[in-house]
N, C-alpha and C positions, 0 to 999 in steps of 0.2 A: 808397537804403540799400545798405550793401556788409559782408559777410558773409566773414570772413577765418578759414582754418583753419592750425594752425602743430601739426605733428606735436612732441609731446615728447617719445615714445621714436621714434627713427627705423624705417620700416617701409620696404615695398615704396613708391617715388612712386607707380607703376600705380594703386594704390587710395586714394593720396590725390586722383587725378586724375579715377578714375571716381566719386568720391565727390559731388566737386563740380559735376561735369557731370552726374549727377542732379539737379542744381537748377538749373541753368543752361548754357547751350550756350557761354557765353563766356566764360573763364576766364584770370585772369592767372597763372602762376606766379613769384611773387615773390621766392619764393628755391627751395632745393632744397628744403623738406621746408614751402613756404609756399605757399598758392596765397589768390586773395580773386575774390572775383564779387559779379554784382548781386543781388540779392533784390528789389528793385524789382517784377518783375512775377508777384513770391509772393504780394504783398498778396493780391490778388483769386482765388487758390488756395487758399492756404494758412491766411491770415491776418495776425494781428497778426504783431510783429517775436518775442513770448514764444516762440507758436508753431509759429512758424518754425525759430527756434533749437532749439527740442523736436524739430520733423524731423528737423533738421542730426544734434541728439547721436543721437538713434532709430537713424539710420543707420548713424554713425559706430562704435557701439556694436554694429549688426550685424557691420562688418567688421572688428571687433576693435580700433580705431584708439586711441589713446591721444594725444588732442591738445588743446586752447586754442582757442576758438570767441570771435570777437571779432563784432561788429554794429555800424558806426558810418555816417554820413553820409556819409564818405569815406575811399576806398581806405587811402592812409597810415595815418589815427586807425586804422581795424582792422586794419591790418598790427600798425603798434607794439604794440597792445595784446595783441593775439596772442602774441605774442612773448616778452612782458615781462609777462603774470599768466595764471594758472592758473585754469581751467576756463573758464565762461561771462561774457562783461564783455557789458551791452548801454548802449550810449551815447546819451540822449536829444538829437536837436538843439541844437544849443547849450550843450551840456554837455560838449565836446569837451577845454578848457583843464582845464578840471576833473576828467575821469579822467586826462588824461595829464600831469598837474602833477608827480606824483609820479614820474614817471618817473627814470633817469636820462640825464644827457646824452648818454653812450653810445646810446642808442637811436635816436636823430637819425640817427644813422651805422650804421646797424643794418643798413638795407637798401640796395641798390643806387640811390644818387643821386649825380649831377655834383657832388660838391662836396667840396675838399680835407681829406682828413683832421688837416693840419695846425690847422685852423680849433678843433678841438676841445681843442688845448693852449690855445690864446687866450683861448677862455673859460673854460677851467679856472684859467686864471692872473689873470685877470676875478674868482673868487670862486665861480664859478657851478658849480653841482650838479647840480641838477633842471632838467625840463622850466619849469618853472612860474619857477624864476631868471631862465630866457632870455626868456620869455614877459611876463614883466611890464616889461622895458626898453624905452624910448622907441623907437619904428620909425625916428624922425631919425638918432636917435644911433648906432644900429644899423648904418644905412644909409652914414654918414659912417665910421666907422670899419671896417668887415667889406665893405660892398659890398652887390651884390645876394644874393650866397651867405651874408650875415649875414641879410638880411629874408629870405628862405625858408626859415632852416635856423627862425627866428623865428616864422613863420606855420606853420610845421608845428609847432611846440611849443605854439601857439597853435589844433592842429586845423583852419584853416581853408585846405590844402592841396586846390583844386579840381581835379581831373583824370581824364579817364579811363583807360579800364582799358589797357593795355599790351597788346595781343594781337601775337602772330608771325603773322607773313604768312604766308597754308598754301603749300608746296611746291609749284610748279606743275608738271605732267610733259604734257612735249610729246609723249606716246605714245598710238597710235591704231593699235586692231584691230579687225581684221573677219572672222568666218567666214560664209563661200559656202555657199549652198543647193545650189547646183552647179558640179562640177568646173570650172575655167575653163580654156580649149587655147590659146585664142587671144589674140592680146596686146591687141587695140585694146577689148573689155569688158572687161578686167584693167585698165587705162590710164583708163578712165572709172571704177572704183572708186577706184585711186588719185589721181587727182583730186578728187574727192570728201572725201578725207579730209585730201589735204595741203591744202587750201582751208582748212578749219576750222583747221588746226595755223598756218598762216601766220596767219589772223585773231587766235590766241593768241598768238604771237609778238610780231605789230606792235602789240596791245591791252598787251603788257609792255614795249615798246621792244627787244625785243630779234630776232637775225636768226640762221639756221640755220649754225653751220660745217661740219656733216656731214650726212648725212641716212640710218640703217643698216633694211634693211628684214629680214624673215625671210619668204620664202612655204613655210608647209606646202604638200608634194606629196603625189599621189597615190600611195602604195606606193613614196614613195623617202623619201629624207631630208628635212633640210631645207636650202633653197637661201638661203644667207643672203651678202650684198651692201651696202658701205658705201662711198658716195661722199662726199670731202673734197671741198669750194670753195676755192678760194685767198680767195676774196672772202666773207663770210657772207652769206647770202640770203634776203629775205622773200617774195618773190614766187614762187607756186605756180606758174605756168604756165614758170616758167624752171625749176624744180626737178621739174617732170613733163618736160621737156621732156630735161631730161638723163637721168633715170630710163630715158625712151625710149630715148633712145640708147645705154644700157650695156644696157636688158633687149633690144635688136636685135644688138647683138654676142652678148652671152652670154643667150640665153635659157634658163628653166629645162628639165630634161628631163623634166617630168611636168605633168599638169594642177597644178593652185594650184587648193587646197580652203580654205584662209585666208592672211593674211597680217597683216604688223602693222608698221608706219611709228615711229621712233622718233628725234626732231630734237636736236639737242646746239647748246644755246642759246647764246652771246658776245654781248658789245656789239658792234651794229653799226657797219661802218666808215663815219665822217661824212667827205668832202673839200670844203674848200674852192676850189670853182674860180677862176680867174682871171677878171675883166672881160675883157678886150681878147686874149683865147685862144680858138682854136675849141675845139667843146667835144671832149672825149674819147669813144671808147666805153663805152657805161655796161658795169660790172664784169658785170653777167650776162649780158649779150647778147655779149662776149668770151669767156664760158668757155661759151656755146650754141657758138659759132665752132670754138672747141679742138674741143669735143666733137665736134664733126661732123665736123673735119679726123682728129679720131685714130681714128674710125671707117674713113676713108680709106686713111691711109698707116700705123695702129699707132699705138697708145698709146704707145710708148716712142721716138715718132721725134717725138712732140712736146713741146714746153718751152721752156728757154731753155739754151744754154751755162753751163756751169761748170767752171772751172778745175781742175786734178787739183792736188794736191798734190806736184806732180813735175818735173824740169828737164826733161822732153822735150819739144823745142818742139810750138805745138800739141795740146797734152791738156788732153783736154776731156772732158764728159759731161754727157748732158742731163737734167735737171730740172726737175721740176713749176715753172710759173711765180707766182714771191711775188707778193704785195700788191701792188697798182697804186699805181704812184710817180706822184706830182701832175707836172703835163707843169711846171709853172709853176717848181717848185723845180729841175730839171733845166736850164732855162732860164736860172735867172737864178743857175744856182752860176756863181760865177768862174772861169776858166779858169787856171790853178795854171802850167803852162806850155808851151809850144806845143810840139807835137809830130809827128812823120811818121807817116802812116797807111799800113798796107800792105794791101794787097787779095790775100790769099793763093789762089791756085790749090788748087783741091779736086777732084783728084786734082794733086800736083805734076807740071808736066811736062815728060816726058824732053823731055834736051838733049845736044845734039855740041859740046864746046867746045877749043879749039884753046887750049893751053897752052905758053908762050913762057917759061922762066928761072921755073918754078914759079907764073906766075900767068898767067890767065884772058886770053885776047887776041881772041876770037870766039867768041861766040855764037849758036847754032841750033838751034831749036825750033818750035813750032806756034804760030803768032800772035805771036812772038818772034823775031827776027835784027838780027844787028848787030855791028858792030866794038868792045871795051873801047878806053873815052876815058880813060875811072878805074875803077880798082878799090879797095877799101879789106877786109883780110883777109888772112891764113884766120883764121877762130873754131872752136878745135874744141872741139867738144861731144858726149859720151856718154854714157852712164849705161844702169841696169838690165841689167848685165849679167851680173845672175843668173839673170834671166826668158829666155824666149822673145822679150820686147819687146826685147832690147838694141839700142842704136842706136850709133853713131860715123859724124861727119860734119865734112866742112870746108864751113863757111861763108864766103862774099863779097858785098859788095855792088859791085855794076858799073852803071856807067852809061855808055850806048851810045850810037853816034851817031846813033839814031833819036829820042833828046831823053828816052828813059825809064830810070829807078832801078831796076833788079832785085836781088832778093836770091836768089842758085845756090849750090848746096851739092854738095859730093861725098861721094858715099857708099862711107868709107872700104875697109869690105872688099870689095866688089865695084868701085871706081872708074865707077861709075854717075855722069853728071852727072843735074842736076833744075833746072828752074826753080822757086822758093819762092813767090814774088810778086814784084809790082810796087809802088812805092811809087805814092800820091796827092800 
């Protein structure tokens, strides 16, 4: 049995909500100012269905509520009739067709179901009125003409709509505190609480299919503020011993400057990244054992020396800037894109280096540098190029490529205002 309330004058939800959760802990809300629940295990409380409903109004009645109290065998039959008559309806078994005969069509479409509103011109144009029109046509004929959405718009006019209740999924929160009995100084008992805790959070995580993209922590300190620290993954991550493991490594560079008297863990959930690997490929580094790697290297040499190159936005050759590294690209798709079309690779010297070149009728005739000498066989140039010269950065240069009689492609450039020569690279 299922016990539906439908507010007539609109009031606060809040107390349509805690009204019904007084009888029950599981509660649908069917519309905005509609909720229905079970009564099922009122029987043995409470009593009959009379009696029950005398609670329902007893209470409703304390909280001033002004509503339509429906009882029927199922959720929909006490929705509709809630809805659609005034005060108390209680509907014996099998008497379902029979109070909602009278209804009208419009009630079918009352509440929120899959099924086109269009439908309801059809059988208006059909002849049909009432519940009890739709209800008493053949289920074939129904069925051949309207479809499945004709036999259930049919069997709910007919009361005999089985289903249960509609409940929302509770909000799950990946958040996890803990206050310390005692100050903590040192890091490695700090390290076994948090372990502790992200364990539990990763079990909630992979219990929902879902993987960490950040992980933001706060430790109250002793007589300071608070120390609060939030690490992105390029990758989202389940596993706690890779996520303590990095935790480690940013709280050794930056540790707090006071004891830690509590602290509190709180994980920002995504779908996790699925890859399909290749057969016939060795495998990859798994994405968390890479960004353990980062994190150790940028302990090393600096956070901001590690990354990947990216392109500036600018015609000065070589600008660049480094960047946290994206999502891991499948080795397999890199492998097998087409090759669009062949090109020279140049291997640039980093720091360019100086060069004495011997200039004949404006072009390049010897070269001599560090790891570099040789006679021009060919040359092909000058390219000049300059820019930003409103900055401190400005540049102007003549560029060449020369190829020399030690068998190798260099590209040298002169640098305009000072006549500085440079070697650029070498081509591949």
């Amino acid at each position: 049995m299922y016990a539906c309330i439908h507010l007539t004058v609109p009031t606060a939800a809040s107390l349509l909500l805690d009204l019904a959760r007084e009888f029950s802990p599981v509660v649908e809300e069917a519309a905005q100012h509609t909720v229905v629940f079970s009564i099922a295990p009122l029987r043995k409380l409470i009593g009959s269905p009379h009696q029950i409903a005398s609670e329902i109004c007893r209470a409703g009645y304390e909280r001033e509520l002004q509503a339509s109290l429906a009882i029927a065998a199922n959720p929909d039959t006490a929705i509709m009739l809630a809805r659609h008559s005034i005060g108390v309806t209680l509907v014996t078994p099998g008497d379902e067709r029979l109070k909602l005969g009278l209804l009208p069509l419009t009630a079918l479409f009352g509440h929120d179901i899959p099924i086109d509103p269009a439908l309801l011109d059809v059988l208006r144009r059909w002849g049909l009125k009432t519940c009890e029109d739709l209800a008493a046509l053949p289920e074939r004929g129904v069925a051949e003409r309207l479809g499945q959405a004709g036999v259930y718009l049919r069997n709910l006019a007919r009361g005999q709509i089985q289903r249960p209740l509609r409940i929302p999924a509770p909000e799950t929160s990946y958040r996890s505190q803990m206050t310390l009995e005692h100050p903590l100084e040192l890091l490695e008992p700090l390290l076994f609480l948090l372990a502790r805790e992200l364990t539990g959070l990763c079990v909630l995580l992979r219990s929902q299919s879902r993987a960490a993209q950040s992980v933001a922590i706060e430790f109250q300190l002793e007589s300071r503020d608070p120390y609060h620290c939030t690490l992105e993954f390029p990758v989202p991550l389940d596993d706690s011993r890779t996520l303590l493991k990095l935790l480690q490594l940013h709280l050794e560079r930056h540790p707090p400057e006071a004891a830690v008297t509590a602290f509190s863990l709180c994980l920002e959930p995504v779908e996790p990244k699925r890859v399909q690997r290749a057969m016939f490929l060795p495998p990859t580094p798994a994405p968390d054992k890479l960004q353990l790697t980062l994190a150790r290297i940028a302990g090393m040499v600096g956070k901001e020396n590690v990354g990947t190159p990216m392109l500036l936005n600018t015609h000065r050759p070589d600008a660049f800037e480094m960047t946290t590294l994206p999502p891991e690209t499948p080795i397999a798709e890199e492998i097998t894109r087409p090759m669009e079309t062949l090109r020279l690779v140049m291997r640039l010297f980093r720091p360019a280096l100086d060069a004495r070149v011997r200039v004949v009728e404006h072009a390049p005739q010897d070269v001599l540098a560090s790891l570099v000498k040789g006679r021009v066989m060919q040359s092909a140039g000058p390219w000049k190029t300059s820019g930003e010269w409103w900055t401190t950065t400005a540049w102007s240069r003549e560029e060449w490529d020369v190829a020399l009689d030690d068998g190798g492609l260099y590209r040298i450039y002169q640098e305009t205002p000072s006549g500085q020569w440079y070697v650029h690279g070498v081509y591949d």
